[in-house]
C-alpha positions as CSV (number, residue, x, y, z in Angstrom):
1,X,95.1,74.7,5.1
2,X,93.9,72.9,7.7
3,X,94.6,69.6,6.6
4,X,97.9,70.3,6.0
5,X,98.4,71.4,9.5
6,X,96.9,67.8,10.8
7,X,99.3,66.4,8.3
8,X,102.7,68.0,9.5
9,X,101.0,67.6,13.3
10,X,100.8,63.9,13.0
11,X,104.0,63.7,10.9
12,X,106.0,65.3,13.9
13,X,104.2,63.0,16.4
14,X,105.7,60.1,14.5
15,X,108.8,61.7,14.1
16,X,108.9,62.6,17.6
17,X,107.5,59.3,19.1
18,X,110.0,57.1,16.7
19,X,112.9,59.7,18.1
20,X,112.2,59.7,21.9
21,X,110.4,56.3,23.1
22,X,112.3,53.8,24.0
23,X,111.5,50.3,22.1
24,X,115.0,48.8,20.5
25,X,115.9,45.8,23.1
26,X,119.4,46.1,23.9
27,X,122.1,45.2,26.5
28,X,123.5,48.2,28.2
29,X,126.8,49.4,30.0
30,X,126.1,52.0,32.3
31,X,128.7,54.1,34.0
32,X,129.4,52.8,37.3
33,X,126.2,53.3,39.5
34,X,124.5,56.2,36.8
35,X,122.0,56.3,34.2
36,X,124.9,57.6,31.8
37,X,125.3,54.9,28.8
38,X,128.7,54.0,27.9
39,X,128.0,51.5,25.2
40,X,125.2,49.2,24.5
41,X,124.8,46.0,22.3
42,X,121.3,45.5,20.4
43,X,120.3,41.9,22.5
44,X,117.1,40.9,22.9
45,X,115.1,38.1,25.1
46,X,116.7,34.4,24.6
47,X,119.8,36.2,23.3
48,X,123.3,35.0,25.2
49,X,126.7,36.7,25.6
50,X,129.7,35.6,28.2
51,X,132.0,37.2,30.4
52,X,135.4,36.1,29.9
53,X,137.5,37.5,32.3
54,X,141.4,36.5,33.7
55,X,140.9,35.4,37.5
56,X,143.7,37.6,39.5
57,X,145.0,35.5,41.4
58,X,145.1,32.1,39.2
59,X,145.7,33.9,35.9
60,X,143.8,31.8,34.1
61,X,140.2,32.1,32.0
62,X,136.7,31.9,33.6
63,X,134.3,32.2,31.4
64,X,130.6,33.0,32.5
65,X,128.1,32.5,30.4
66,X,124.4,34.4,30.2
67,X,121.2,34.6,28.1
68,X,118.5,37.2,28.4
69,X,114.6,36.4,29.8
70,X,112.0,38.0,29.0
71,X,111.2,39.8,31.7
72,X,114.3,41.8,31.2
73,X,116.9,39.9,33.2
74,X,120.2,38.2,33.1
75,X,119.9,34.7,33.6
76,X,123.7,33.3,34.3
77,X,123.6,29.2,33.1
78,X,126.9,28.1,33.3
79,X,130.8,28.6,34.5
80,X,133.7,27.2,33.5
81,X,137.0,27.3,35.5
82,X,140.1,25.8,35.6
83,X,140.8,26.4,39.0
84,X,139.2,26.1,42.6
85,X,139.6,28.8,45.2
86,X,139.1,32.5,46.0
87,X,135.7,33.6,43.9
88,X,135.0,30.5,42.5
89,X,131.7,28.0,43.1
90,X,132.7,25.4,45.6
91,X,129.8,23.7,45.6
92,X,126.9,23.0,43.0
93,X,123.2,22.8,43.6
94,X,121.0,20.0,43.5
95,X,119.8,20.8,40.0
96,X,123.3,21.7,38.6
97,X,125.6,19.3,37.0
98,X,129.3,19.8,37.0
99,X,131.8,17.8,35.1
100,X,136.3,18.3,34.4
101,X,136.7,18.1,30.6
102,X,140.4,19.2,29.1
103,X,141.3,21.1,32.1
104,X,138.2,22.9,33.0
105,X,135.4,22.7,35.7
106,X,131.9,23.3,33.8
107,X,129.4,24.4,36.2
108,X,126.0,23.7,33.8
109,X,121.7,24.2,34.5
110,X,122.6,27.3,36.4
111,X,119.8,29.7,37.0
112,X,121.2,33.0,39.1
113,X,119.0,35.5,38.0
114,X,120.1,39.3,37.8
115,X,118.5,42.6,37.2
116,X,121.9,43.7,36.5
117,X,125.6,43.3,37.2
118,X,128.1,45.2,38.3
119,X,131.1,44.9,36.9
120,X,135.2,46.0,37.2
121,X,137.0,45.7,34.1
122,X,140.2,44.7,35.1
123,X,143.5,46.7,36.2
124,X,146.0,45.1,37.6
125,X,145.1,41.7,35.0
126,X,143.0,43.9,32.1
127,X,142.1,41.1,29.9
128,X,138.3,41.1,30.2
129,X,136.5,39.7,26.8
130,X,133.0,40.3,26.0
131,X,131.5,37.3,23.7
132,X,127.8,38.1,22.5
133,X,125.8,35.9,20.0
134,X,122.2,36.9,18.5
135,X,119.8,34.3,17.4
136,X,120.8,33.4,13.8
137,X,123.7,35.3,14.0
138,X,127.5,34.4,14.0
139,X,129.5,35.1,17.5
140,X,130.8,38.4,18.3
141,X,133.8,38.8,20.1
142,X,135.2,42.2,21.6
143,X,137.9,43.2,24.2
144,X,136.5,44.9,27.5
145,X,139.9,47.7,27.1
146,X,138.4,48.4,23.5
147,X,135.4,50.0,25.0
148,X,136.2,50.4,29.1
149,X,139.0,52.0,30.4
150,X,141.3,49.4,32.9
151,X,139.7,49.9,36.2
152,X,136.9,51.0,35.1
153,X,133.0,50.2,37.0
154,X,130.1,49.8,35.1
155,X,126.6,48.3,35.8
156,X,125.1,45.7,32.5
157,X,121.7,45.7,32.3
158,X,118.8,44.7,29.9
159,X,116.7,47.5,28.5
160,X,115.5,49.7,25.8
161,X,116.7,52.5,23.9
162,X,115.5,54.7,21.8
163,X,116.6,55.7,18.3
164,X,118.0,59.0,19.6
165,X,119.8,57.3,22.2
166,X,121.2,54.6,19.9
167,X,122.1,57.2,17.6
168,X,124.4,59.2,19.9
169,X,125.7,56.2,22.2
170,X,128.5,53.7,21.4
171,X,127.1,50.8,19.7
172,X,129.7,47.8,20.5
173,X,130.5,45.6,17.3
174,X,133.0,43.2,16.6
């Protein structure tokens, strides 16, 4: 009897442990300025995704581009813009390189460093693209309105879920 008491103990403390503590790395949208998850993507350190968004007032792509460290934050390496003006780098740093090639500025060796980032899915120009890639894995592509409401603020940041939380979040897939 009794050893069947330490055996469903210890099977609900794995049950319970695999449920409720976090471990899965993953790249989370949170709800404006919350802890609520809106959507999460399973990313983990050296992993990249880019921000493709429709600049308001040149209406045309800007595309920036990120990878994951391992101590849990976004790491933003290069830009690329067609056009100069409001929002847009209008200088580089000494250990940035930037070069025009088929009608785009490429802003490369970047290294802005983020704990998270705060973003606005568009509303007046909603065309916001989210572009993630896992190692050894084919590039994913997904639109922001699939997911985010026009208008709409969230914060991205890396972290871990658990099962339980991946279980009743959105997972975002192509």
């Amino acid at each position: 009897m009794k050893r069947w008491l330490l055996v469903i103990s210890v099977t609900l403390i794995v049950i319970g442990v695999l449920l409720f503590v976090p471990y899965k790395s993953v790249l989370v949208f949170f709800d404006e300025n919350t802890d609520d998850v809106v959507a999460y993507v399973p990313l983990k350190a050296g992993d990249t995704f880019q921000i493709i968004f429709v600049h308001s007032i040149h209406l045309t792509d800007v595309t920036e581009k990120y990878e994951l460290t391992k101590d849990q934050q976004i790491k933003q390496y290069e830009m690329i813009f067609s056009d100069f003006g409001i929002g847009m780098p209008y200088e580089v740093k000494d250990y940035e390189e930037i070069f025009y090639e088929d009608g785009f500025y490429h802003v490369l060796n970047m290294d802005n460093r983020f704990d998270s980032l705060k973003i606005r899915n568009g509303k007046t120009v909603s065309e916001h693209r989210f572009v993630w890639k896992e190692k050894g894995e084919k590039e994913q592509k997904i639109n922001f309105n699939d997911y985010f409401k026009p208008g709409a603020w969230f914060t991205v940041k890396s972290d871990e879920l658990s099962m339980l939380d991946m279980w009743k979040e959105v997972k975002i897939h192509e």
